[in-house]
C-alpha positions as CSV (number, residue, x, y, z in Angstrom):
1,X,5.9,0.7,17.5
2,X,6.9,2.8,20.1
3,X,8.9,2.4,23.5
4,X,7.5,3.4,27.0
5,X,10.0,6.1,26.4
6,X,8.6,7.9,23.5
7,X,5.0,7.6,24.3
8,X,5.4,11.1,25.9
9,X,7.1,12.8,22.8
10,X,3.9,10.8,21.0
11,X,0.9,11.8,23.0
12,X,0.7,15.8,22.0
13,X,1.0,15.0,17.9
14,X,-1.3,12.1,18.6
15,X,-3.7,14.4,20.0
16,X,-3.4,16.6,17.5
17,X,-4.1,14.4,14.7
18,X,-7.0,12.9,16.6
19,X,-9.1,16.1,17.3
20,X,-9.0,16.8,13.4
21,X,-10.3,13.3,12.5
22,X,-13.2,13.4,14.9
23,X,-13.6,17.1,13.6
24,X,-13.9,15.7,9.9
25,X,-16.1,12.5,11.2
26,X,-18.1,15.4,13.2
27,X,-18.5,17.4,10.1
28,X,-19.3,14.2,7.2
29,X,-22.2,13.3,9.8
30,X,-23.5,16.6,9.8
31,X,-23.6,16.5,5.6
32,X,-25.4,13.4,6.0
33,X,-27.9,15.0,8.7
34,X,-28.2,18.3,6.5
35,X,-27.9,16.9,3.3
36,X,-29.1,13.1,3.3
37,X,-25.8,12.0,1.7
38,X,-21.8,11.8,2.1
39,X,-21.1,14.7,-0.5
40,X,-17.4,15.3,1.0
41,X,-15.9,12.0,1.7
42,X,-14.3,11.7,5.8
43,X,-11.0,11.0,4.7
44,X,-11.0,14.3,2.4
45,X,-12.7,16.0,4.9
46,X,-9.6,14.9,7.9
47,X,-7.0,15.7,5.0
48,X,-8.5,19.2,4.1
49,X,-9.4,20.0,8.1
50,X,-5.3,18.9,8.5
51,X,-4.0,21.0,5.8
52,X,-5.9,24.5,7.2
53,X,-4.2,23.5,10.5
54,X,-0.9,23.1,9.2
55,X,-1.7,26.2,7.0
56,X,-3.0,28.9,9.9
57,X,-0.7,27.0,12.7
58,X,2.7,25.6,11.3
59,X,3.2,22.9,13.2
60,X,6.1,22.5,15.9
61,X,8.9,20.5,16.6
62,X,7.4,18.8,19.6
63,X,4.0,17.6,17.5
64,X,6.3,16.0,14.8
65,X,7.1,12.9,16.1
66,X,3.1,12.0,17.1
67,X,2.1,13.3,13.7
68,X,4.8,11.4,12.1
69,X,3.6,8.1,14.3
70,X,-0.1,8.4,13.5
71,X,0.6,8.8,9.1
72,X,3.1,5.9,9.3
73,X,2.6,3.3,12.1
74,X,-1.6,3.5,12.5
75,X,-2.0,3.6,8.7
76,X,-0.1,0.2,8.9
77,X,-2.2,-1.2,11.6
78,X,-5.6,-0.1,9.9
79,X,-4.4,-1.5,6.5
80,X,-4.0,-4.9,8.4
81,X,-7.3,-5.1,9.6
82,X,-8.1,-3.9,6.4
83,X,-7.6,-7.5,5.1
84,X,-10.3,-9.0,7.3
85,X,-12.7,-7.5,5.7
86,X,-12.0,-9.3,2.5
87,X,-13.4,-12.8,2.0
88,X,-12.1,-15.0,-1.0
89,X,-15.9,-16.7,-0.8
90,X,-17.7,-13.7,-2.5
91,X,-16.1,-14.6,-5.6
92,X,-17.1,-18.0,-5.7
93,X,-20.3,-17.2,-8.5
94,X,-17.8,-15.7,-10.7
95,X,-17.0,-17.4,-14.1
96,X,-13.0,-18.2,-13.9
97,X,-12.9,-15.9,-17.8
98,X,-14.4,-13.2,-15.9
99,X,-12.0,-13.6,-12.8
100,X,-8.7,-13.5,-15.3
101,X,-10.3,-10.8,-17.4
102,X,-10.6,-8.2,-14.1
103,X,-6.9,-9.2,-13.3
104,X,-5.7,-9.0,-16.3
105,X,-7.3,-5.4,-16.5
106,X,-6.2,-4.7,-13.5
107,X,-3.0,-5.4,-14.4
108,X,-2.9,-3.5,-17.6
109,X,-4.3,-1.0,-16.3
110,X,-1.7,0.2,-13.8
111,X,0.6,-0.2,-16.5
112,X,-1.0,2.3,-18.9
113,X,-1.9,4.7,-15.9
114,X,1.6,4.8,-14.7
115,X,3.0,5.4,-18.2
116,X,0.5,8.5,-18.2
117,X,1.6,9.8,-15.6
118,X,5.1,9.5,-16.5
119,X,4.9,11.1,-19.2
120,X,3.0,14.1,-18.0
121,X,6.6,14.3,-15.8
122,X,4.9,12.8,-12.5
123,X,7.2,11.2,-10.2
124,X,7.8,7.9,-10.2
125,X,5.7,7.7,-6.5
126,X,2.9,9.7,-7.3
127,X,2.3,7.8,-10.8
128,X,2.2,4.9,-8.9
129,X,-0.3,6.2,-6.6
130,X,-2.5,7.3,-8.9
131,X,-2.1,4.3,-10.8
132,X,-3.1,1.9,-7.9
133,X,-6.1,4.0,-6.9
134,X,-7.2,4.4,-10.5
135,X,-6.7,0.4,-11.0
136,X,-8.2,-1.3,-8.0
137,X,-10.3,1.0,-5.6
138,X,-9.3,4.4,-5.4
139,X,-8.4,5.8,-2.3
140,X,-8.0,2.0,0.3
141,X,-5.3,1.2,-2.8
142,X,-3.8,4.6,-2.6
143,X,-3.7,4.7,1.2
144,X,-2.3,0.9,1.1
145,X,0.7,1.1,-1.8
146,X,1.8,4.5,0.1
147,X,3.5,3.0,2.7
148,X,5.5,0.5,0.5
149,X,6.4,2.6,-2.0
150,X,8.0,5.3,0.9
151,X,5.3,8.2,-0.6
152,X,5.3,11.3,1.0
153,X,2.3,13.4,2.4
154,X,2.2,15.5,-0.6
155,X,2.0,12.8,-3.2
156,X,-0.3,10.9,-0.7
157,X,-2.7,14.0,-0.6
158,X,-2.7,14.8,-3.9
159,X,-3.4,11.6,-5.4
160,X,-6.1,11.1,-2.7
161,X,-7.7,14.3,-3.5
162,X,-7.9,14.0,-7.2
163,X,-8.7,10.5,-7.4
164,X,-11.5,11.1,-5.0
165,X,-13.3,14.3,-7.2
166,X,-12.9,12.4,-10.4
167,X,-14.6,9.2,-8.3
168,X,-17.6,12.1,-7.4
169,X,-18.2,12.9,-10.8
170,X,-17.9,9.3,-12.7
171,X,-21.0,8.3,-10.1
172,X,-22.9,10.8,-11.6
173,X,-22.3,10.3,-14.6
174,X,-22.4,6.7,-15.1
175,X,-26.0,6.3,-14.8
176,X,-26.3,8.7,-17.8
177,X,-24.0,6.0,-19.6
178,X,-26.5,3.3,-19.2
179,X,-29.3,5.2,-20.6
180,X,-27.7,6.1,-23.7
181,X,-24.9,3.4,-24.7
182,X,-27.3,0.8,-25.0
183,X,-25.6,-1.6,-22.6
184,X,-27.7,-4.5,-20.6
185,X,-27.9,-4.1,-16.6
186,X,-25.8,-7.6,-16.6
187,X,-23.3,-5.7,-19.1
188,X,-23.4,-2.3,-17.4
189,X,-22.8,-3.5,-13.8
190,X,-19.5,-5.2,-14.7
191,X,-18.6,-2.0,-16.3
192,X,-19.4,0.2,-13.1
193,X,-17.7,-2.8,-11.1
194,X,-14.4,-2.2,-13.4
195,X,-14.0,1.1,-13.9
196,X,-15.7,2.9,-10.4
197,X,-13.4,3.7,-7.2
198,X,-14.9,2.4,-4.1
199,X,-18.1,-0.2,-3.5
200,X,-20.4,2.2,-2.3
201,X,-19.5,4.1,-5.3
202,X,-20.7,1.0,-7.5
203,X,-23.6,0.6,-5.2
204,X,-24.3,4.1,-6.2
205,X,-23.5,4.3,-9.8
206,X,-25.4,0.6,-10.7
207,X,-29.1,1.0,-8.5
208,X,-30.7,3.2,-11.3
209,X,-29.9,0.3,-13.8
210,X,-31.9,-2.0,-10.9
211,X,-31.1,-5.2,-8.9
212,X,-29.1,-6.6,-11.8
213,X,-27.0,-4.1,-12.2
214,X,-26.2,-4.1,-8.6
215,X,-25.2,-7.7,-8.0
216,X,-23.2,-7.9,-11.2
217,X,-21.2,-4.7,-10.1
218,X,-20.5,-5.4,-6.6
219,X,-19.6,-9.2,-7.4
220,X,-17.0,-7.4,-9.9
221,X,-15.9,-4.9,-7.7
222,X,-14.9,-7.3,-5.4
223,X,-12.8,-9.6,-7.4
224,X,-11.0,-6.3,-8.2
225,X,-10.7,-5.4,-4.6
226,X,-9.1,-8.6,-4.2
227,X,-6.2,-7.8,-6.6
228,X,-5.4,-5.9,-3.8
229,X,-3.0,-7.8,-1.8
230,X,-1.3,-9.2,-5.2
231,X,-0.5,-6.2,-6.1
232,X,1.4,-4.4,-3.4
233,X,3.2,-8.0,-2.8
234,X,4.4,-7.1,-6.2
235,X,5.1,-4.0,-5.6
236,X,7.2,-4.7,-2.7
237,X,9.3,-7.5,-4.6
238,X,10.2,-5.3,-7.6
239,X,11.3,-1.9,-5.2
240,X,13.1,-4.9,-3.3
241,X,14.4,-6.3,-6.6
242,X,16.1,-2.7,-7.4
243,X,17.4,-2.2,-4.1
244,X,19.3,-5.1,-4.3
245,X,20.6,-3.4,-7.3
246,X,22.1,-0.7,-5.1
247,X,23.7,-2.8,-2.4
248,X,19.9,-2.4,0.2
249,X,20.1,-6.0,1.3
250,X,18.7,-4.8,5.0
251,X,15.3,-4.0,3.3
252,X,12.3,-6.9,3.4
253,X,10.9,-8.3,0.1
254,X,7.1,-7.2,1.7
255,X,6.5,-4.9,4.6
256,X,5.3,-6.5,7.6
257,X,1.7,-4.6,7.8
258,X,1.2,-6.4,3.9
259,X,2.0,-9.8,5.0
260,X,-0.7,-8.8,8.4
261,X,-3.0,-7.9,5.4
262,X,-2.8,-10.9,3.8
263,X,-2.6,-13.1,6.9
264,X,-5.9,-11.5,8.0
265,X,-7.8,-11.7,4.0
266,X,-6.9,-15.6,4.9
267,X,-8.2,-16.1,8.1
268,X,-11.2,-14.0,7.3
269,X,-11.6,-16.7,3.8
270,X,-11.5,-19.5,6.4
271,X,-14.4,-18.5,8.8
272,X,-11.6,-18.2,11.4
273,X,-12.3,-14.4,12.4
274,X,-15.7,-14.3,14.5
275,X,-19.0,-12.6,12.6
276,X,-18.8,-10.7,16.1
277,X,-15.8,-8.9,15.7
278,X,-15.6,-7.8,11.9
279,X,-17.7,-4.8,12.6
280,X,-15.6,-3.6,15.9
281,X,-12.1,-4.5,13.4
282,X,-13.8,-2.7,10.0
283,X,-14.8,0.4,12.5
284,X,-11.1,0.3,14.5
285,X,-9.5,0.0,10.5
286,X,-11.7,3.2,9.6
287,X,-10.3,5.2,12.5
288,X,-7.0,5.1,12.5
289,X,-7.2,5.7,8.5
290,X,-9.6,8.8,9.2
291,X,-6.3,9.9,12.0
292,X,-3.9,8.9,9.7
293,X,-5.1,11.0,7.1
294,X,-5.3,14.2,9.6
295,X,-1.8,13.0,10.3
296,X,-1.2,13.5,6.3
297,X,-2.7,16.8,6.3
298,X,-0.6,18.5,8.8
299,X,2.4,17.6,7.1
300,X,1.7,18.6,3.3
301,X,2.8,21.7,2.2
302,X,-0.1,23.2,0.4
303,X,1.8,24.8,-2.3
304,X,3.4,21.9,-3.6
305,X,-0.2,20.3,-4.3
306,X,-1.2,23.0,-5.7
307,X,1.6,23.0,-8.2
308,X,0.8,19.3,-9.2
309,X,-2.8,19.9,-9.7
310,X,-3.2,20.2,-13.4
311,X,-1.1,17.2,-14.1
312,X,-2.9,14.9,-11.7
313,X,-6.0,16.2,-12.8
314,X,-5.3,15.0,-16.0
315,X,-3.3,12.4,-15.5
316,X,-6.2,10.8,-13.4
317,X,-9.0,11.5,-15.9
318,X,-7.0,10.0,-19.0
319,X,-6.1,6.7,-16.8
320,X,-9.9,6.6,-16.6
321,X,-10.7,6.7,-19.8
322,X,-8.2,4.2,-20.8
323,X,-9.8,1.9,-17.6
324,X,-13.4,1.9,-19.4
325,X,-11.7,1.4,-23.2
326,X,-10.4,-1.5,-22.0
327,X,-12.9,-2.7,-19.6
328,X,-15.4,-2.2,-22.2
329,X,-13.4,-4.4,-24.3
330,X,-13.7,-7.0,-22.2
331,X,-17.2,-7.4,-22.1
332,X,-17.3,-7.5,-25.6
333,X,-14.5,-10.0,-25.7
334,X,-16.3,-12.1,-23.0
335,X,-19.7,-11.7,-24.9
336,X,-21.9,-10.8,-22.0
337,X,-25.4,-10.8,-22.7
C-alpha cells in the first residue's frame, strides 16, 4: 500500500485508470440499454478502452507508478473481497461423488490445458493463465492466479481476451448441444456447470434446457468456483517450492491478498459477514477489478498480443474440448439419470 508520500506520484495514473473503467461501465450499460444484453463483457470493454489509450497516447513517466498501483495493489484488494462472496453452504445438496468428481476435473484439467499450451510454445505464465481460467471460471481465475504467478499485462490481456470470446461462443452454442446429444436437463446442467466460464454464463447456456437444467448447473458451477482458493494456495506453494530451489527464501509460501481471500470465503461460510454488506463488498470487488483491468490496458503492448493470438486461440479452444471429453466422462461414470 502506499505511503502519504507517494499518494501524489499515485493520484494522476489513478485517475487515469479510473476515467477508462467508468468509460467501459458507461459504455457495457449502454449495450444493455441499446441492445437488451451484455454482448461486450465490462472488463473487456476497460481492457480494450486501455489499450486504444496506451495505443493513440503512450503513456508517461509520471502516470506509471498510479497505473502500476491500480493493476497490482487494487486487483489484490478486489480479489479479497472476492472471497466473501463465496459460501461453502451452497454445496451442501451436492453428492460427496459429484463434489470429488468436479475436483478431480478440475484438477486434471489444468493439467492437460497447461501441457497444451506448452506445447504450442506458450510461456510457462500465460499457459497457466489460460489453464486456470479454462479450469475453474474463466476470467475471476485468470484475474486471481495473475498476481501469484508474477504475470505480466500482456499475458494477463491476452488470456483474458481469448478466454472471454471462446466463453461468448460456447453459450451459444451449448443449447444446440442439448437439443441434439440426447442428454437429460439433470445430465446437461452438470455439463454446462463443468465446462462454461462464468455463472451467468451457465445461467445463460442451461435456461433453454428449463429449471432443471438451471439448478443442476449453477449448484456445479459453484463447487467448481470453490476450487478456487485451493488452487492458487497450490500454486503459490509449488512457485515457493522452486524458489527455494534457487536460494528465494524472502518470498511467502501464499501472497497475502490469497490468505484475505480465503479468510473472507470463511467468514462468509460462517454467517459472520452481514447480508447487508455483501452487495456494497461484491460491487466495491467489481470496481477495482473493472480499474484494474484499465490499469492492464494501458500497459500492454498491442503488438505483442497480437503475435500470440493464433496460439491462444487455439490453445484455449483445444483445453475446451478436452474440459467437456472429460466432463462428459464423468457423468457417464457417475451414471446420472
Amino acid at each position: 500500500m502506499p505511503t502519504a508520500c507517494h499518494i501524489r506520484h499515485i493520484l494522476p495514473g489513478l485517475a487515469l485508470c479510473l476515467t477508462v473503467a467508468l468509460g467501459a461501465m458507461a459504455t457495457e450499460r449502454l449495450e444493455v440499454f441499446l441492445l437488451g444484453g451484455r454482448w461486450i463483457e465490462g472488463l473487456i470493454l476497460a481492457i480494450g478502452f486501455g489499450i486504444a489509450v496506451r495505443t493513440l497516447f503512450p503513456t508517461v513517466r509520471f502516470l506509471r507508478e498510479g497505473i502500476d498501483f491500480s493493476a497490482r495493489t487494487l486487483l489484490e484488494i478486489a480479489i479479497v473481497l472476492l472471497g466473501a462472496s463465496i459460501s461453502l453452504s451452497s454445496i451442501r445438496g451436492a453428492g460427496l461423488g459429484l463434489i470429488g468428481g468436479i475436483a478431480g476435473i478440475v484438477l486434471l484439467s489444468i493439467g492437460i490445458s497447461y501441457a497444451i499450451g506448452r506445447v504450442f510454445g506458450l510461456p510457462r505464465r500465460l499457459a497457466t493463465l489460460i489453464a486456470c481460467g479454462n479450469s475453474i471460471c474463466g476470467n475471476s481465475a485468470i484475474v486471481a492466479v495473475a498476481p501469484v504467478i508474477e504475470a505480466d499485462a500482456e499475458e494477463i490481456t491476452a488470456a483474458l481476451a481469448f478466454t472471454a470470446v471462446l466463453g461468448v461462443v460456447v453459450v451459444f452454442l451449448m443449447p444446440l448441444l442439448f437439443v441434439t446429444s440426447g442428454m437429460s436437463a439433470s445430465q446437461y446442467g452438470v455439463f454446462a456447470g463443468l465446462t462454461v466460464y462464468a455463472v451467468p454464463q451457465v445461467l445463460a447456456a442451461t435456461a433453454p434446457a428449463g429449471l432443471l437444467a438451471v439448478q443442476t448447473g449453477t449448484l456445479v458451477k459453484l463447487v467448481r468456483v470453490l476450487m478456487l482458493g485451493p488452487v492458487i494456495v497450490l500454486i503459490g506453494w509449488l512457485l515457493k517450492a522452486e524458489k527455494d530451489d534457487l536460494q528465494a527464501h524472502h518470498h511467502s509460501i501464499v501472497p497475502w491478498f490469497i490468505i484475505g481471500f480465503i479468510l473472507m470465503m470463511g467468514l462468509r461460510s460462517f454467517g459472520l459477514i452481514p447480508e447487508a454488506a455483501l452487495v456494497p463488498m461484491t460491487l466495491t470487488s467489481n470496481m477495482l477489478t473493472l480499474v484494474a483491468m484499465a490499469a492492464l490496458g494501458l500497459s500492454v503492448d498491442v503488438r505483442v498480443v497480437g503475435h500470440a493470438g493464433g496460439r491462444v486461440i487455439a490453445v484455449a479452444s483445444l483445453s475446451l474440448l478436452s474440459l467437456s471429453a472429460i466432463s462428459y466422462a464423468l457423468i457417464l461414470a457417475l451414471q446420472i439419470p
